[in-house]
C-alpha positions, 0 to 999 in steps of 0.5 A, a space after each residue: 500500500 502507498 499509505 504512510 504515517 511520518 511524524 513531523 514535528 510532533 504531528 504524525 501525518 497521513 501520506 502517500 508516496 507511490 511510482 517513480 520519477 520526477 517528483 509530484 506533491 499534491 496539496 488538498 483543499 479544505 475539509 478534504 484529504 489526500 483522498 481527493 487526488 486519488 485519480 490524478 495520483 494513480 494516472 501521475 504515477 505511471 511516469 512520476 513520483 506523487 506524495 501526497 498527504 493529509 494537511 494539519 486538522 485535515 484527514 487522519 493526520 487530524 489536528 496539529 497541537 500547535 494549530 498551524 492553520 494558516 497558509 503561511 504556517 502550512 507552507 511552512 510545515 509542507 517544507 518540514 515534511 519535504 525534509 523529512 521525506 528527503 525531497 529536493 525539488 519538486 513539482 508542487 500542486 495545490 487545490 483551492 486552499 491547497 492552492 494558497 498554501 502551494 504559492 505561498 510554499 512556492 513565494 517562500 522556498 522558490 529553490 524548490 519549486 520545480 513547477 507549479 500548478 494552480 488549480 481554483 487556488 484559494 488566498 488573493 483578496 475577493 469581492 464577493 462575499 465570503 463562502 457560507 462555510 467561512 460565514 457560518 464558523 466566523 459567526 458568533 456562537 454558529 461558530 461554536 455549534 458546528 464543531 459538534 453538528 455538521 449537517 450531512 448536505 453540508 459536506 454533500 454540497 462541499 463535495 460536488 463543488 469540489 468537482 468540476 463535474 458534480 456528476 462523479 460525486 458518489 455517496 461513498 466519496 460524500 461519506 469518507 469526506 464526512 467520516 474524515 471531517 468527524 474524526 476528533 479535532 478536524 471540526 475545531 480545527 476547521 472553525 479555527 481555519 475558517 474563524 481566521 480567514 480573510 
């Protein structure tokens, strides 16, 4: 199996480290896991190196003791866990909040970042109002209420914006997301994230 567990830190992370070749790092959006690239890491495999992992409060890596949730933090822990995994230079993927914490990472060590690749990159001011899930865990007293009760069509919903193509949405895949996001500290760790965000 490429599953793994590393203690990084003081965290012991979640990882996947699978093919040969160059290599690929794939960072996750929020509330989400290693699990999301599953297809694109099996398809990169077949011509490169691809880790990829659960970031601190996220899947079963779980929370971070030291509550290391903003971009810039985890840019920086990515670097610790590169370390620790012995990675040089590498080509660097992030999804969405997975996407900030990729430029940011790329902003902060550019002697490691052999390319990078953005896709729906979170973290550049915006016009628009807040998502509701940003809204609802900044809201006072709300904010508290979810790190115990998450309505399922909340996760469901999050799941197919996910996607390009809601359509591929299984309940399966709705169900790892919430069982991940239920594990112990994922939801206080996401009310912290989201509490915080500009």
């Amino acid at each position: 199996m490429a599953d793994r567990f590393v203690v990084v830190d003081g965290l012991r992370v979640h990882y996947r480290d699978q093919g040969q070749g160059s290599t690929v790092v794939l960072l996750h959006g929020s509330n989400s896991s290693l699990f999301t690239w599953t297809a694109w890491a099996d398809a990169l495999a077949k011509e490169h190196r691809v880790v990829s992992l659960d970031l601190p409060g996220h899947g079963l890596t779980g929370p971070d003791p030291k509550a290391r949730y903003q971009a810039q933090q985890m840019a920086e822990f990515v670097e610790l866990f590169a370390r620790q995994l012995g990675l040089a230079r590498f080509a660097l993927a992030g999804n969405s909040m997975g996407g900030h914490i990729a430029w940011r990472y790329a902003l902060t060590f550019p002697e490691r970042v052999e390319r990078l690749v953005l896709v729906d990159a979170a973290g550049l001011p915006r016009e628009e109002p807040k998502p509701f899930g940003f809204r609802m865990y900044s809201t006072p007293g709300l904010g508290q209420l979810v790190r115990w009760v998450t309505p399922h069509f909340l996760v469901a919903r999050s799941v197919r914006d996910t996607y390009g193509d809601p359509t591929r949405v299984t309940d399966s895949q709705v169900e790892l997301y919430e069982e991940l996001l239920l594990r112990e500290g994922n939801r206080e760790a996401t009310r912290q994230r989201f509490s915080e965000a500009v």
